[in-house]
matplotlib code that plots the C-alpha trace (Angstrom):
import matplotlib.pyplot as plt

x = [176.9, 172.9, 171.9, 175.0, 174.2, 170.1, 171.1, 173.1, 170.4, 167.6, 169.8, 170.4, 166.9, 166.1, 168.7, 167.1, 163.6, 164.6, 167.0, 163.9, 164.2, 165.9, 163.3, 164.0, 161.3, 161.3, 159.0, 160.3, 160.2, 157.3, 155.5, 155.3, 156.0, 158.9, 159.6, 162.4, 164.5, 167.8, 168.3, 171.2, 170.1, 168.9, 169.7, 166.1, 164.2, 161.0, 158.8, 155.0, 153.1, 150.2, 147.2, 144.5, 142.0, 140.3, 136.6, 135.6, 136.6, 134.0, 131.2, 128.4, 126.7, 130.2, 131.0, 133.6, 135.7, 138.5, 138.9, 138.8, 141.2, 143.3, 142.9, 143.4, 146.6, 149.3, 146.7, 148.2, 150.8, 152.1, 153.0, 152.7, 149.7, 148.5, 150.9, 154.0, 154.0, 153.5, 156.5, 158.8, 158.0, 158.6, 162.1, 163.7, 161.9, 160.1, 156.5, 153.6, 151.3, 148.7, 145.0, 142.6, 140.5, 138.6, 141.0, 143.9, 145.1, 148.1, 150.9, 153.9, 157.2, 159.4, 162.7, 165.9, 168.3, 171.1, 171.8, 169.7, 166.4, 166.2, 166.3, 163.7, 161.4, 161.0, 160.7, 157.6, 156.7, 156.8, 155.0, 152.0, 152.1, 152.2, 151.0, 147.9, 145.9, 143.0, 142.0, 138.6, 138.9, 140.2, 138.0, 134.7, 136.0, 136.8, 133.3, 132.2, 133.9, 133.1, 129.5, 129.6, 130.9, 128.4, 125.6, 127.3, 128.4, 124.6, 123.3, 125.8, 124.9, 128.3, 128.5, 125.0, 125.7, 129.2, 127.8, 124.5, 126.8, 128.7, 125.8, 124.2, 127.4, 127.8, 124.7, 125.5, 129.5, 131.4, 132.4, 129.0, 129.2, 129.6, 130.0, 126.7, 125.4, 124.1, 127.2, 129.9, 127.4, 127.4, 131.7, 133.5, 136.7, 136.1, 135.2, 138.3, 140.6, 139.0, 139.5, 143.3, 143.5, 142.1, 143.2, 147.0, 148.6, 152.0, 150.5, 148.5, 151.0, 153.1, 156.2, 157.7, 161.0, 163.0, 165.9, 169.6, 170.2, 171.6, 169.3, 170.5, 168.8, 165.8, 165.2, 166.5, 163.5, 160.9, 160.8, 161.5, 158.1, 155.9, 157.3, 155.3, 151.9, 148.9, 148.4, 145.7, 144.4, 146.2, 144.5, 140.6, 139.9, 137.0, 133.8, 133.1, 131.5, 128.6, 127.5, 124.3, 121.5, 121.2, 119.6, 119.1, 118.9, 117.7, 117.7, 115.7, 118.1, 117.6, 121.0, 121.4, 124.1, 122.9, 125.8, 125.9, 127.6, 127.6, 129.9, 130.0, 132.6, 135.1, 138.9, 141.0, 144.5, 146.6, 144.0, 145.9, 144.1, 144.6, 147.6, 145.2, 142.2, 144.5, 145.5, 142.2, 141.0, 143.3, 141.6, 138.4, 138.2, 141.1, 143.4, 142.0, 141.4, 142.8, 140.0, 137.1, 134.5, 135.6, 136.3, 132.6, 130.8, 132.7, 134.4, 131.7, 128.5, 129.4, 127.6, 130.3, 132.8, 134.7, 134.2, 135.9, 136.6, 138.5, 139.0, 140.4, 141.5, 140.8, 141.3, 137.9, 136.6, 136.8, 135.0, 134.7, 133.4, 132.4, 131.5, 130.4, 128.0, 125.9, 122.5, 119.7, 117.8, 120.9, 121.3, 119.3, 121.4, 125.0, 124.1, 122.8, 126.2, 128.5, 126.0, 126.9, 130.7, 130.9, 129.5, 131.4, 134.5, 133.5, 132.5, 135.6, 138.1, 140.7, 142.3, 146.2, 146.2, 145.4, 146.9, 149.9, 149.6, 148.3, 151.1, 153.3, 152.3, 151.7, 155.1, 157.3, 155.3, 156.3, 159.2, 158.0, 155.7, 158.4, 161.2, 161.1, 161.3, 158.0, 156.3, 158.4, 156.8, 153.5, 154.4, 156.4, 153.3, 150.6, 153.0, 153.8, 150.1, 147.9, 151.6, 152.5, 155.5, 158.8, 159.8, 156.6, 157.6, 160.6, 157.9, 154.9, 156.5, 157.2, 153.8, 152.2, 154.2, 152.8, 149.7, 147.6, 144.4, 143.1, 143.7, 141.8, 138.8, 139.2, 139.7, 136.8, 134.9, 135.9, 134.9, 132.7, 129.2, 126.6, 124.0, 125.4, 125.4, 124.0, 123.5, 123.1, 121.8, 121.2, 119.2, 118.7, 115.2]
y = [9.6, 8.1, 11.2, 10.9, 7.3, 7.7, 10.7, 8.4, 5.6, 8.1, 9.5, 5.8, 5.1, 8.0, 7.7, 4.2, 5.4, 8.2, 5.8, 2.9, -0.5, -3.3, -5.7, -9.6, -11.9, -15.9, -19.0, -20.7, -24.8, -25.2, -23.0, -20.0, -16.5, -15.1, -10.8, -9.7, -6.5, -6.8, -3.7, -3.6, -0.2, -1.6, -5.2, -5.7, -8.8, -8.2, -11.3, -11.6, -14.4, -13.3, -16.0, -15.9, -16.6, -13.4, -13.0, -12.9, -16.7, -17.8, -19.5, -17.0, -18.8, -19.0, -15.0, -14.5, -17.6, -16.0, -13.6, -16.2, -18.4, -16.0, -14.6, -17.9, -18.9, -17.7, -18.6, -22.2, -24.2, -27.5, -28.2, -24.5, -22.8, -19.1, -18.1, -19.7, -18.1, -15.1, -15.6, -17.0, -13.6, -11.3, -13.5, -12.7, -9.2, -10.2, -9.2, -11.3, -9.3, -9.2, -9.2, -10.2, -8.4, -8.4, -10.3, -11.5, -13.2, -12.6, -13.0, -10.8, -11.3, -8.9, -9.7, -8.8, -10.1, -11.9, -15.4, -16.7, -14.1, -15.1, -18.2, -18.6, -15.8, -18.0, -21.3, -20.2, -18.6, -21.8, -23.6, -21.0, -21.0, -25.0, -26.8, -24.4, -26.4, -23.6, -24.4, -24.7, -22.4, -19.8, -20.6, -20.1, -16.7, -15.4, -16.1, -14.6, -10.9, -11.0, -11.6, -9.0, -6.7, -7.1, -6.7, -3.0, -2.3, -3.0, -0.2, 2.7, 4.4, 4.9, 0.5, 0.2, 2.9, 0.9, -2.4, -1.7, 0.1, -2.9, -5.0, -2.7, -2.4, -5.8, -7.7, -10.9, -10.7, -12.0, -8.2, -6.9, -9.5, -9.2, -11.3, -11.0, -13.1, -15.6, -16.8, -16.4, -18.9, -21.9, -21.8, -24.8, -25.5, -28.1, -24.7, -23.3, -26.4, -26.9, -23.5, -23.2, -26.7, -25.4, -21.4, -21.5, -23.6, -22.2, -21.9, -19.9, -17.6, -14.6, -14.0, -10.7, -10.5, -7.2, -6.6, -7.7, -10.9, -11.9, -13.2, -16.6, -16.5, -15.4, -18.1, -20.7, -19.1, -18.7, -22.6, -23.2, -21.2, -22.9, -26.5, -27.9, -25.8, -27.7, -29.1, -26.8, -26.1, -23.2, -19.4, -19.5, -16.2, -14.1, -14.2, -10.8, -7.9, -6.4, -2.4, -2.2, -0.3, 3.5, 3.3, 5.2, 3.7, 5.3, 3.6, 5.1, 5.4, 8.0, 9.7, 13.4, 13.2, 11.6, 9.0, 9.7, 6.9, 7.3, 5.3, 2.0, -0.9, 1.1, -0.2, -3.0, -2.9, -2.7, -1.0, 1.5, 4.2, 3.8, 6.4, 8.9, 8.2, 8.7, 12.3, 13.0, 11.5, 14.0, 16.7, 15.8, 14.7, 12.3, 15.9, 17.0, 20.8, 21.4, 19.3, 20.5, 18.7, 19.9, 23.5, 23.2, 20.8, 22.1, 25.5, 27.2, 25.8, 24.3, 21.4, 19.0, 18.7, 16.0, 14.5, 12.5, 10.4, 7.2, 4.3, 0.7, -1.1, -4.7, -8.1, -7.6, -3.9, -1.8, 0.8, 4.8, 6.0, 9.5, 9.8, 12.2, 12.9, 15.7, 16.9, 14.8, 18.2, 19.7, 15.6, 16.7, 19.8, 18.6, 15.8, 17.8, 19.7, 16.8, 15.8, 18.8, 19.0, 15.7, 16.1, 19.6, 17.3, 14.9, 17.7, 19.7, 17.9, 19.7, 22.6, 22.9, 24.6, 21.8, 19.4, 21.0, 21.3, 17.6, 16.1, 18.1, 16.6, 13.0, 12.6, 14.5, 13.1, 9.1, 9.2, 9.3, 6.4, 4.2, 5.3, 2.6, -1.7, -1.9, 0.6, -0.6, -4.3, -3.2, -2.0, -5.2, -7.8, -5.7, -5.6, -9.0, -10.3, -8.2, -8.9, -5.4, -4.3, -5.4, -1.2, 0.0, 2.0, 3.5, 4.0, 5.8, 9.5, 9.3, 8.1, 11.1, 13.9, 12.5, 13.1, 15.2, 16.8, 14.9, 11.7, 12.3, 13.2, 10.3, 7.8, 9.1, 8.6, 5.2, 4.1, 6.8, 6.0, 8.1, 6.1, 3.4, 5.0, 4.0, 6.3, 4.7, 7.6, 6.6, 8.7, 11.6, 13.2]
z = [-38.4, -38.4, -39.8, -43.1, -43.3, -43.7, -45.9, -48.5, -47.9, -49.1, -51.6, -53.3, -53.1, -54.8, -57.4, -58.0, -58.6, -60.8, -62.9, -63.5, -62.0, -64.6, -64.0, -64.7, -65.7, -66.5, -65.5, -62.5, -63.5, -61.3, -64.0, -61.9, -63.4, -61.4, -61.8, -60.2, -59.2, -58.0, -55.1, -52.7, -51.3, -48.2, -46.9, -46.8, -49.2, -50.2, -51.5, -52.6, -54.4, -56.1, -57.4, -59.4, -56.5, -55.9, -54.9, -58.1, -58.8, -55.8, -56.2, -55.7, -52.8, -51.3, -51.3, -49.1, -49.6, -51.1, -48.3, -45.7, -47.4, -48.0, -44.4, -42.7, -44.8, -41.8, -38.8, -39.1, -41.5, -41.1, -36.9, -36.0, -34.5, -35.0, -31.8, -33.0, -36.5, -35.1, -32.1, -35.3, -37.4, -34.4, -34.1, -37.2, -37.4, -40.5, -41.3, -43.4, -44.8, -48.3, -48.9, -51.6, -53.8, -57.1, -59.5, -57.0, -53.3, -52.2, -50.0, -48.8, -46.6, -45.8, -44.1, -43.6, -46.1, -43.3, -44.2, -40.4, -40.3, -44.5, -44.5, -41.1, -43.4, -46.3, -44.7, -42.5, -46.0, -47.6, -44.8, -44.7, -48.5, -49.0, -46.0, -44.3, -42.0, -41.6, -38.4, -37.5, -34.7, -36.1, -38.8, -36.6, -34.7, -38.3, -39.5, -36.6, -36.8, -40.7, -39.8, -37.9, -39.7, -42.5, -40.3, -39.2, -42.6, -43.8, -41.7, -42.8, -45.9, -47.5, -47.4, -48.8, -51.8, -52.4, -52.8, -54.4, -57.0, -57.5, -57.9, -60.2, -62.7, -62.5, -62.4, -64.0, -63.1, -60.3, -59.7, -58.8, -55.7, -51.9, -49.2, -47.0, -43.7, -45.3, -47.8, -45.0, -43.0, -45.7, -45.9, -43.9, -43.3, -46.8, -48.9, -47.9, -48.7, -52.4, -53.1, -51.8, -53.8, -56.9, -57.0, -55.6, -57.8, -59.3, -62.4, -61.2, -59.2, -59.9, -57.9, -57.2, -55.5, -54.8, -52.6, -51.5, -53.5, -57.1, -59.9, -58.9, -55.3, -56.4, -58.6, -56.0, -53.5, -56.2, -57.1, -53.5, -52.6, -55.2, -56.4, -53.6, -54.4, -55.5, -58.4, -59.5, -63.1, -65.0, -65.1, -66.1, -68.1, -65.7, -67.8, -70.3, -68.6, -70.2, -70.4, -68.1, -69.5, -67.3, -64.6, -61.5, -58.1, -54.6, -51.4, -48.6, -45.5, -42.3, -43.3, -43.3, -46.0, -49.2, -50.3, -54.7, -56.7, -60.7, -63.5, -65.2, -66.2, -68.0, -68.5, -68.0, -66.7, -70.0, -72.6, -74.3, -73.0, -69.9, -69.8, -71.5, -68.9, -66.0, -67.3, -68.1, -65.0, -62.9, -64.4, -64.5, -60.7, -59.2, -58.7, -55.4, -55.6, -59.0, -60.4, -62.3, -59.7, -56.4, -57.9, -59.4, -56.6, -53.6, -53.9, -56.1, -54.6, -51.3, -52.1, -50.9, -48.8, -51.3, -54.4, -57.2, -59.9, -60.4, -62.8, -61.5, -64.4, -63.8, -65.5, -66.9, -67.5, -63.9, -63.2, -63.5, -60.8, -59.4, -56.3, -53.6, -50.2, -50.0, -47.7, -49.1, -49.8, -51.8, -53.7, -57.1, -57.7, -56.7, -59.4, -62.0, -61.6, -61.6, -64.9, -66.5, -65.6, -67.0, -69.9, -70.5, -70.2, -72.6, -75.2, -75.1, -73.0, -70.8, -71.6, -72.6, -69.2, -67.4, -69.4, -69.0, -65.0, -65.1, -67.0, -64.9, -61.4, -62.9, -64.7, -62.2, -59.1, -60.1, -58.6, -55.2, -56.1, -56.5, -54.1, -51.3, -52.1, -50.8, -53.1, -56.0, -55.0, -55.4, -59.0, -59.8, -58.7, -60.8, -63.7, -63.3, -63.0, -65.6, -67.7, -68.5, -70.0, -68.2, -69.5, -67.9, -65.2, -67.6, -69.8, -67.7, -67.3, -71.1, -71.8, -69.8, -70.9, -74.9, -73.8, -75.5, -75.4, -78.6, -76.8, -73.8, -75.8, -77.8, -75.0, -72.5, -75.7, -76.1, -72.4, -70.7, -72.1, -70.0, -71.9, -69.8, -66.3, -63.2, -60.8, -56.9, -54.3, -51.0, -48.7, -51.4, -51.2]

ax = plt.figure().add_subplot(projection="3d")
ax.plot(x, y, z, "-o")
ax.set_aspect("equal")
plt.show()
């Protein structure tokens, strides 16, 4: 009988990810935008409230301060300590989770959809959302294991090459920023309250909300959640990125394995191309063995054990990024042949032979991307927050499949500029 009933329960939830998710969308009256999917698979609610209050919106003496604002929101609220929000979630069975990054903070529940373990969930969700105290204690010992993991992440080569990348794409930009010893020093328990005060208002906020409740529910907990948020200014656009001039960096470091970062700000989320890039990308390097680079870099020449290529579409352009590690005697050669696979690409494009196999993978491979609430969530808050199409996740296979070779060309064209490189090697001879 548990094996027929998880049978049917896989089965619907496969159904619904094959069918596409009817996704609802309005502005709650507290002004925040609400996107929700209605899903009686499982009786299982899932909630997240996304803000525009990543680390790119800190102050740059204050890097950090979005992660530990966001870190410390469920390590008090209102009367409760650390301890007794974490005793009241493993009550109900419900789970707090999220994380900050470039553009957003965030925050996820997850609870059973019973009338008791619900309506516990949401309230301590509220609470954490609309009354953190940030504790000063808490406050301290998290400074202190950040701290510390700067300082270790400062002497590995794979951290330096990431975040001297960053800087060097983004010079003048909030995105080329990290947190170091010295910023995570200056932020008080006062940084973190202005920020909360000024970054998680509910204009500011995008709700997603999937699982086993009507239309009407969902917009009773989405103004419940945020009608008592700050009264914080609406969205502030991110300033423009700008294309660096090329450049190559090195970084002595005692490695044996020379840590290779190349790429530049390329897409944001929504650009047309985006659809075209991804193909291409999955070609070119984000496929595993199929792709060009690892069947040039690795299988042919052994130069690498792994290597790859990604964009992140962001607010403001994201990066492309290949990357790979290499012995520092061997780093001049595996570059010169990701140099020239690259540029092979861009000249010709893929063939219809891997288009063909790429399209194939990426179209009939979304499925599994989207068959559980929780990986459907994940979908629903980036569409909600970059604003994407309510049809996009009908829309993606489609999209894929009318990809053709013509329109990768043109679209690596359009935003992969090797005149704008910059190339980061750390511990390459």
């Amino acid at each position: 009988m548990k094996r027929l009933l998880l049978a049917c329960l896989l089965g619907a939830a496969a159904s619904l990810s094959h069918a596409g998710a009817k996704i609802e969308h309005w502005t709650a009256p507290s002004g925040a935008r609400v996107y929700f999917v209605e899903s009686r698979v499982v009786p299982i609610v899932d909630v997240q409230l996304d803000f525009a209050a990543g680390s790119a919106y800190a102050a740059a003496d204050k890097a950090g301060l979005a992660g530990l604002t966001r870190g410390l929101l469920d390590t008090g609220a209102g009367n409760l300590d650390e301890e007794s929000i974490a005793d009241r979630l493993a009550d109900i069975g419900a789970r707090l989770g999220g994380g900050a990054d470039l553009d957003r903070s965030g925050i996820a529940l997850r609870s059973l959809s019973s009338k008791r373990e619900l309506e516990a969930g949401l309230e301590l969700l509220r609470l954490v959302l609309q009354q953190p105290t940030f504790p000063d204690a808490v406050l301290r010992r998290e400074k202190s294991r950040v701290i510390a993991g700067i300082k270790e992440s400062d002497t590995r080569p794979a951290s330096i090459a990431a975040k001297r990348f960053s800087a060097a794409l983004y010079p003048e930009h909030p995105y080329g920023r990290s947190a170091t010893v010295e910023s995570v020093e200056k932020i008080t328990r006062d940084d973190l309250l202005s920020f909360y005060r000024a970054h998680y208002g509910a204009r500011r906020a995008v709700v997603s909300i999937i699982g086993d409740l009507s239309r009407a529910e969902a917009e009773a907990i989405a103004q419940r959640l945020t009608e008592g948020l700050p009264k914080a200014p609406a969205e502030v656009s991110l300033p423009d990125t700008a294309l660096p001039a090329r450049n190559t960096v090195r970084i002595d470091h005692p490695a044996t394995q020379a840590h290779i970062h190349i790429g530049l700000p390329a897409v944001r989320r929504g650009d047309p191309d985006t659809i075209p890039l991804l193909v291409g990308n999955y070609i070119l390097g984000g496929g595993g063995f199929v792709s060009r680079l690892m069947k040039e870099v690795r299988e042919k020449r052994g130069y690498a054990y792994s290597v790859y290529s990604y964009f992140q579409p962001l607010q403001q352009p994201g990066p492309f990024q290949i990357g790979l590690q290499t012995k520092r005697e061997q780093a001049k050669a595996a570059l010169q042949v990701v140099e020239d696979v690259l540029a092979e690409f861009l000249a010709r494009g893929p063939t219809e032979e891997e288009l063909k196999a790429a399209r194939r993978n990426l179209a009939d491979g979304f499925p599994l991307r989207i068959d559980s609430n929780r990986k459907l969530l994940e979908y629903l808050s980036v569409i909600g927050y970059y604003g994407l199409p309510l049809s996009y996740l009908d829309d993606f296979p489609r999209k894929v499949e009318a990809v053709a070779v013509a329109d990768i060309r043109a679209a690596f064209a359009r935003h992969v500029k090797p005149e704008h490189f910059v190339t980061v090697i750390v511990a390459g001879d």
